[in-house]
C-alpha positions as CSV (number, residue, x, y, z in Angstrom):
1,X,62.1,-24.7,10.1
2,X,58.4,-23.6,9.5
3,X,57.4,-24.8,12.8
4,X,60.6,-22.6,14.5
5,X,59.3,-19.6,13.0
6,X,56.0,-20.1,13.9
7,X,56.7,-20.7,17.2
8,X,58.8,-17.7,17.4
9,X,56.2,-15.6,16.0
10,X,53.5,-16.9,18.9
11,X,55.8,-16.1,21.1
12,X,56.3,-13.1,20.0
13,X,52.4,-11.7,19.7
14,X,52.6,-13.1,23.2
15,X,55.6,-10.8,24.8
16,X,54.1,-7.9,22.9
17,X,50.3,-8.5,24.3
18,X,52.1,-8.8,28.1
19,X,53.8,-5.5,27.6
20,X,50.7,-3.8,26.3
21,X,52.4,-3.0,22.9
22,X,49.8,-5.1,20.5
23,X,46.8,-2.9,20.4
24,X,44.0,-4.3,19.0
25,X,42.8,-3.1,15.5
26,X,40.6,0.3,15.9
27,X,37.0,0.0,16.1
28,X,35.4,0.8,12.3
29,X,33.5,4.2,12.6
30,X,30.5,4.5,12.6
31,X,29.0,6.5,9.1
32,X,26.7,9.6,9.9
33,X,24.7,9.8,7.1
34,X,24.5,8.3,3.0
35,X,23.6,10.0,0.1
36,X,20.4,8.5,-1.7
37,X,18.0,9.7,-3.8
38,X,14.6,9.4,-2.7
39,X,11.9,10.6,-5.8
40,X,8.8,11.8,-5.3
41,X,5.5,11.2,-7.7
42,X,2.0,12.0,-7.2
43,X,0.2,11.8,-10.8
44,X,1.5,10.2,-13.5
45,X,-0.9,11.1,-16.1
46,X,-1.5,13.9,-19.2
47,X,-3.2,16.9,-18.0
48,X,-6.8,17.0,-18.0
49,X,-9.6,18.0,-15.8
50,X,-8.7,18.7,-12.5
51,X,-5.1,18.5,-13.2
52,X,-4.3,21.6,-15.7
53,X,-3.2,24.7,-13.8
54,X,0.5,25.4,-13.2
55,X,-0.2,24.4,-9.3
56,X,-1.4,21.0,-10.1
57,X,1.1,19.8,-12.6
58,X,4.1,20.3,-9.5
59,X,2.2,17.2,-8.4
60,X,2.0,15.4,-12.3
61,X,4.4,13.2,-14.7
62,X,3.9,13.0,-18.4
63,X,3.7,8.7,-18.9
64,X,5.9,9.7,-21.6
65,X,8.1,11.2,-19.4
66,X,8.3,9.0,-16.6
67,X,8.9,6.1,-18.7
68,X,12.0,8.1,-20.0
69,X,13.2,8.4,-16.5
70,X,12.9,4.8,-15.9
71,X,15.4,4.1,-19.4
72,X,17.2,6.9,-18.1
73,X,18.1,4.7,-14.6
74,X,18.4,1.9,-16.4
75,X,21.0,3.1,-18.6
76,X,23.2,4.3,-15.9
77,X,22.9,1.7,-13.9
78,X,20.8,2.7,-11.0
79,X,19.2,0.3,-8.8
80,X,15.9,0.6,-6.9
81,X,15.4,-0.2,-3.4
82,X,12.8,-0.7,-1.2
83,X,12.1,0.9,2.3
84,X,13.1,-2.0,4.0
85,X,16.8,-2.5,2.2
86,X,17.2,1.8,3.4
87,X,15.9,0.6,6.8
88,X,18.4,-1.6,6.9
89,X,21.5,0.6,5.7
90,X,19.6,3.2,8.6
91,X,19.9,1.0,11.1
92,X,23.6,-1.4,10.7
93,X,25.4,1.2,8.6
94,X,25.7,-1.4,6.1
95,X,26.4,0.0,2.4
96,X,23.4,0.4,0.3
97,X,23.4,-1.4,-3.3
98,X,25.8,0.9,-5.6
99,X,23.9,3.5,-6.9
100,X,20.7,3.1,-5.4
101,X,17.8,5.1,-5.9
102,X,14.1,5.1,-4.1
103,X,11.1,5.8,-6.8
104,X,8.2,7.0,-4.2
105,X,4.4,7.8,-5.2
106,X,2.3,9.1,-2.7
107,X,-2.2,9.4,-2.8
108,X,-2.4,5.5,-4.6
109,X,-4.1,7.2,-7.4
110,X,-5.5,4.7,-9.7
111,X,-3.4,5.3,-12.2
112,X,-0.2,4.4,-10.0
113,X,-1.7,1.1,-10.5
114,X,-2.5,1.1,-14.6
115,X,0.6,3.1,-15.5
116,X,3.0,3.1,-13.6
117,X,3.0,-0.5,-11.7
118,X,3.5,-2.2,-14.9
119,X,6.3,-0.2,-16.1
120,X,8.5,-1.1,-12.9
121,X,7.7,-4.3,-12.9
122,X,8.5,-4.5,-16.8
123,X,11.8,-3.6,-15.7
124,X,12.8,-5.6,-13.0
125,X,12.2,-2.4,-10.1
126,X,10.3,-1.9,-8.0
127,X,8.3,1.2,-6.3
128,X,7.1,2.3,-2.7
129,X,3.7,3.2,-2.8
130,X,2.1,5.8,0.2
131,X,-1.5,5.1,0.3
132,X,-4.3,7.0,2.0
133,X,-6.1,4.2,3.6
134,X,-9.7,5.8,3.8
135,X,-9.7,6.8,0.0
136,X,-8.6,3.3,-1.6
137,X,-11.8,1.5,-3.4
138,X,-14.1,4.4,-2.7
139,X,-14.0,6.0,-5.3
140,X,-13.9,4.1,-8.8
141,X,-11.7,5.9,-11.4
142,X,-9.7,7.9,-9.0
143,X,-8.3,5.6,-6.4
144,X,-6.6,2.4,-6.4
145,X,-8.9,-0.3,-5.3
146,X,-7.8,-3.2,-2.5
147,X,-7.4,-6.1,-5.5
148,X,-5.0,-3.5,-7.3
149,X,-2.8,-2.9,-3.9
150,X,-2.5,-6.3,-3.0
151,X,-1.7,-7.4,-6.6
152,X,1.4,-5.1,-6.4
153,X,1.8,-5.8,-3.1
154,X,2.0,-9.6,-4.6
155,X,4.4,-8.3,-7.3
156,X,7.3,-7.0,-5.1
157,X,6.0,-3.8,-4.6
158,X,6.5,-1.6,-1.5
159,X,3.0,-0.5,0.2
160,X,3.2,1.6,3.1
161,X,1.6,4.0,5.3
162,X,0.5,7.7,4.2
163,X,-2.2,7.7,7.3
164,X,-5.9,7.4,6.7
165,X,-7.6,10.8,5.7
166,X,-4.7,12.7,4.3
167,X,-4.8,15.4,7.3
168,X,-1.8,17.8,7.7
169,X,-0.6,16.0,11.1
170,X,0.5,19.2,12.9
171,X,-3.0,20.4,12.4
172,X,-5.3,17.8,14.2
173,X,-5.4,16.9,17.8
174,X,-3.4,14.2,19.5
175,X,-6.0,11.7,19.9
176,X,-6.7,12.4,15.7
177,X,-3.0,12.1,15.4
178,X,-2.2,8.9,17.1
179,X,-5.9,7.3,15.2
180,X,-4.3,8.6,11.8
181,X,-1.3,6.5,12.6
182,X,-2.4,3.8,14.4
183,X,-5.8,2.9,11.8
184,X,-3.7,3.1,8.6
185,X,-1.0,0.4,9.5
186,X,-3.3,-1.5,11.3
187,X,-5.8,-1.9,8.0
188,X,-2.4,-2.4,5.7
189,X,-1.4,-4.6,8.1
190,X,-4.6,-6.8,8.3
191,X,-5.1,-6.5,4.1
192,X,-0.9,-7.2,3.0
193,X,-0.2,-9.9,6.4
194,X,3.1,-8.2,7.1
195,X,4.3,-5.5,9.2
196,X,4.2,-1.9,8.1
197,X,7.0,0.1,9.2
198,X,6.9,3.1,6.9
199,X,4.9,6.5,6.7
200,X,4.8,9.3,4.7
201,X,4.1,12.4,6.2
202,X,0.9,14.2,4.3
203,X,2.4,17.3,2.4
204,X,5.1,16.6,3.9
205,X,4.4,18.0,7.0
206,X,5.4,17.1,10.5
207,X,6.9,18.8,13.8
208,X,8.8,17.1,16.7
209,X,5.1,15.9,17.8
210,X,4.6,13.8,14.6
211,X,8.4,12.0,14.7
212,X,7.7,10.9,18.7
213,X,4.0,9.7,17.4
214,X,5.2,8.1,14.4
215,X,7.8,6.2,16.3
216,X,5.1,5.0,19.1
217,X,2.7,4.0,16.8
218,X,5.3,1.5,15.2
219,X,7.0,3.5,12.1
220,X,10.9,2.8,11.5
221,X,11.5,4.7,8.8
222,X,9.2,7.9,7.6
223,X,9.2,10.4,4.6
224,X,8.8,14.1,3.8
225,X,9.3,16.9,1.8
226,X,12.5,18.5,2.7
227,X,14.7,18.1,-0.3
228,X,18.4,16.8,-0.5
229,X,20.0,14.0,-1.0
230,X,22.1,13.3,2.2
231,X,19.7,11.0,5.0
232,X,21.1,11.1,8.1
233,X,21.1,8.0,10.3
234,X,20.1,9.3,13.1
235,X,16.8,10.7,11.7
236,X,15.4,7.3,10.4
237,X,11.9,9.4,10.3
238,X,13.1,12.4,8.7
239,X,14.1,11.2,5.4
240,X,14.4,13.7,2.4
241,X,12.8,13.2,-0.9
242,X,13.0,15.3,-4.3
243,X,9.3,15.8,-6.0
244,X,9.7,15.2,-10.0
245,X,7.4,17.5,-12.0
246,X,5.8,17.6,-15.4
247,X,8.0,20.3,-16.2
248,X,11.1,18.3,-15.9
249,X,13.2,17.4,-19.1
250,X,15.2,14.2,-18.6
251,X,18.2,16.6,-17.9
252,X,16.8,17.7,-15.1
253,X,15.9,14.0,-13.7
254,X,19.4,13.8,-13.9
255,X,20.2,16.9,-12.1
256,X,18.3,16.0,-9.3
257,X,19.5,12.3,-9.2
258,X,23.0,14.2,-8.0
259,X,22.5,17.5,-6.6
260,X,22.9,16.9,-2.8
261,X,21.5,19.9,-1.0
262,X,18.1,19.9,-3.7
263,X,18.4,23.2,-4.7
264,X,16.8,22.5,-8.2
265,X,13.8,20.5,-6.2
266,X,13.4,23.6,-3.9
267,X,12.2,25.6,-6.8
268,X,9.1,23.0,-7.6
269,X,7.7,22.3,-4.1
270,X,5.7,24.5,-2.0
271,X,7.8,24.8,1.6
272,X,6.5,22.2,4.4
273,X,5.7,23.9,7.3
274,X,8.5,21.9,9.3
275,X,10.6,24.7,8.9
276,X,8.4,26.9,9.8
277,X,7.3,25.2,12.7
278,X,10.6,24.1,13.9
279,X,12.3,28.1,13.6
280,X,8.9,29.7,15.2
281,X,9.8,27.3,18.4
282,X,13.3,28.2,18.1
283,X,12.6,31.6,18.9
């Protein structure tokens, strides 16, 4: 009796794929975008000389603080990811890790390396760290040295490109441009022995010059200052982040862990020029 019905249901399938009334099961679309937050950190440090005007501490953590923010993820359950795993999600569509979250520190300031390396990896996460390639081990006390990047490197932590001399990129030539580009990755690449496929732009700025140079000299994935928590995936070298200052309570973290446009992180950044740039050509 099984075998009857299974026939008849072959058959079936068969008459109905002849007659064109089986259509085939619709093609899954295509996401345009996914909502991640992507944090930004320069200093993570107590004021101090050089970093104790209102201007400066935009760009400054308490360690108090930050360490806060880090129990603060943990306790809702955040994980952090990696520019590789967003890469990815960019690239297939595939879902990032529920609740993911991207911790980002820009300069490699020596005390990324002190402070805050050993809190991540106390906890299991892990950071991306944009270094300046020209500044590491040149100057003790300030910058990270090339034992310290490799040892993250070593401990699961995410070094990429922030170019060599920390130039706004819209501001130097081409020939500057492409060198800026080109030189860091190729030194990350020569001191880590893997690809480096990510930038960050320096102050977050960039025009339609710096995406088309960034993606010839070998970048996937690149970073700036426009705030918001939506990354499109058709802008793999555009992606948003949301700068955490030392003014920010943990309730405020929190704010802008969810707020999608940004609008608290607008408030704490000076604006990139992209906009600037990018209406000026408009009109």
């Amino acid at each position: 009796m099984i075998g009857i019905v299974a026939s008849i249901t072959v058959c079936v399938h068969a008459v109905a794929a002849l007659l064109g009334t089986e259509r085939p099961a619709p093609a899954k679309a295509r996401i345009e975008s996914i909502v991640l937050p992507v944090m930004m950190y320069h200093h993570v440090r107590e004021p101090g000389p050089g970093l104790a005007d209102a201007a400066s501490l935009r760009y400054a953590v308490s360690p108090v603080e930050f360490e806060k923010q880090l129990e603060y993820l943990q306790a809702q359950g955040y994980t952090t990811i990696d520019t590789h795993t967003l890469d990815h999600a960019i690239r297939t569509g595939d879902p990032l890790p529920p609740k993911s979250v991207m911790l980002t520190f820009d300069d490699g300031w020596e005390t990324q390396f002190t402070i805050v390396y050993p809190l991540l990896k106390a906890r299991g996460m892990v950071g991306v760290f944009f270094v300046h390639t020209g500044a590491i081990g040149d100057r003790p006390g300030a910058a990270m040295s090339w034992d310290d990047v490799c040892r993250m490197e070593d401990d699961g932590m995410d070094i990429e490109s922030h170019t060599v001399t920390h130039p706004s990129l819209p501001q130097v030539g081409p020939d500057a441009l492409a060198r800026e580009l080109a030189d860091s990755r190729s030194t990350l690449e020569a001191r880590l022995g893997r690809p480096i496929t990510a930038l960050a732009y320096p102050f977050g700025d960039f025009t339609d010059r710096e995406v088309e140079a960034a993606r010839v000299a070998g970048y996937r994935i690149a970073f700036s200052t426009e705030v918001g928590l939506v990354q499109r995936l058709d802008e793999p070298l555009e992606v948003h982040r949301t700068i955490i200052t030392f003014a920010d309570t943990t309730d405020d973290f929190a704010i802008k862990l969810t707020e999608r446009d940004g609008g608290r992180a607008l408030l704490d950044y000076r604006p990139s020029i992209t906009r600037e740039t990018r209406a000026a050509s408009v009109q």
